[in-house]
C-alpha positions, 0 to 999 in steps of 0.5 A: 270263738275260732270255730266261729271265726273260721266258718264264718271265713268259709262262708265269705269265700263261697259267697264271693264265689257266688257273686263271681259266677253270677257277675262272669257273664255279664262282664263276658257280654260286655267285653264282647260289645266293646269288641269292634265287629270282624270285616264282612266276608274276611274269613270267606277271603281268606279261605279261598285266596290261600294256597294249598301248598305241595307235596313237596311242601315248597311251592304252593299249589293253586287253588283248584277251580270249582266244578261248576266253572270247568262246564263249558259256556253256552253257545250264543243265542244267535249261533243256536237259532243259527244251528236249529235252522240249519238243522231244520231247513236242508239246503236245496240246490239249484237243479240243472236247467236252472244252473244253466238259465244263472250262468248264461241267461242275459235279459236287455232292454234299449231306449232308441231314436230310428229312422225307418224307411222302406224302399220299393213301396212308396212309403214317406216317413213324415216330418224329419222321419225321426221317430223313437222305440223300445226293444226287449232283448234276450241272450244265451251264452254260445260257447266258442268251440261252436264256431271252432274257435278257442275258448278265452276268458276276454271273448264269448258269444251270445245269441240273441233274440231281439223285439223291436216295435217302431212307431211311424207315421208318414204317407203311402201313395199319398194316403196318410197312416200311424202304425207300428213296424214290429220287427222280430229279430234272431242273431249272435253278439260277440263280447271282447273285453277293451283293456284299453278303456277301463271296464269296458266289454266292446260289442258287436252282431249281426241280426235277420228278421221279419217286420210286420206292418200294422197301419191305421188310415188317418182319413176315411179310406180304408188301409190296403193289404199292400200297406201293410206287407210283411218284410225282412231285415238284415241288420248289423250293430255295435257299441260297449258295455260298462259295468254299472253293478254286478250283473248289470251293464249299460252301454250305447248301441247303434244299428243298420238295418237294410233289406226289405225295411231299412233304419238307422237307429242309435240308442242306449242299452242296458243287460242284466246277467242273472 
């Protein structure tokens, strides 16, 4: 009965072994459901925020960069496209003659009430006598040692060249005509700046120059040579630039021409500098 007793006492323990390692992992997967689930990225966190601590075991060390932080940025897209042009395209200076026409070209252009007359050949302008023009005018700077004068930043001259076509009309030995008097004139212009009106460049010049006559007859006769006769000029002028904007001036101007052909002519003028 004891043999019996004590086998059979062995028996339960295994079974009960048996049972507990058939139920361990089920009670294993339970615990793990009922554990709440660990915060995304916190270990991630940890790992990168913690510093390495020093030699000297005290102060802690910062975290070293990785690699692919320490490459420098890329350029902007604009600055690679701005050094790939300039790469590709050399800059191109200006030649000689045309660093001589920017520095010192001037072009001018003038809207003009004129009075013509032309003594000596019998010629009476009509009505008032009072007729209009448009010149063209081009100027290059002369420097001041050519008329040995001293070189300044508030005086300088220009020579000019100036085209002034004049519409008339009137009567010639009582023949009635339309024409034009082109005038063609060559001179030199000086510019002093008048520092007591604000901007404002003071001109003044003299001119001489040729007029050629071209008539048609308003009756059925036809215009004789004499009508139309070439002609001088003296003229002499003046008035003032203001700078309206870079490079470009406008002023009033008044001439008086006397000679062969005179006139007296007032107008405004504007010059653009190159």
């Amino acid at each position: 009965m004891l043999r019996m007793k004590r086998f059979t006492l062995t028996q339960l323990l295994v079974c009960h072994g048996l049972i507990a390692a058939a139920a361990g992992p089920v009670a294993f997967a339970k615990g793990l459901d009922d554990m709440p689930p660990p915060v995304k990225g916190e270990h991630e966190i940890e790992e990168t925020t913690s510093a390495t601590p020093a030699p000297d075991g005290l102060t802690p060390k910062a975290p070293e960069a990785p690699a692919d932080a320490q490459t420098t940025a890329p350029a902007p897209k604009e600055e690679q496209t701005q050094d790939e042009s300039s790469k590709l395209e050399p800059v191109v200076e200006p030649g000689r003659a045309e660093r001589f026409l920017n520095e010192n070209l001037v072009i001018g252009t003038s809207i003009n009430m004129v009075w013509p007359t032309r003594d000596g050949s019998g010629w009476k302008p009509s009505g008032s006598g009072r007729t209009g023009s448009s010149d063209l005018l081009i100027g290059v700077n002369v420097p001041n040692s050519a008329l040995g004068l001293r070189k300044s930043k508030k005086f300088n001259l220009k020579g000019t060249f100036r085209y002034s076509p004049v519409v008339v009309a009137g009567t010639q030995k009582s023949k009635p005509y339309r024409g034009v008097w082109e005038g063609y004139h060559a001179g030199l212009e000086g510019h002093l700046k008048y520092p007591r009106v604000k901007g404002m460049t003071a001109v003044a010049g003299v001119e001489a120059g040729l007029v050629f006559v071209y008539l048609d007859a308003l009756d059925d006769f036809q215009t004789p040579t004499s009508a139309e006769a070439t002609g001088t000029i003296l003229t002499a002028h003046a008035g003032g630039d203001w700078e309206v904007a870079p490079n470009i001036r406008l002023g009033p101007r008044v001439y008086l021409g006397f000679g062969g052909f005179q006139n007296y002519q007032i107008g405004a003028a504007t010059n653009f500098a190159f």
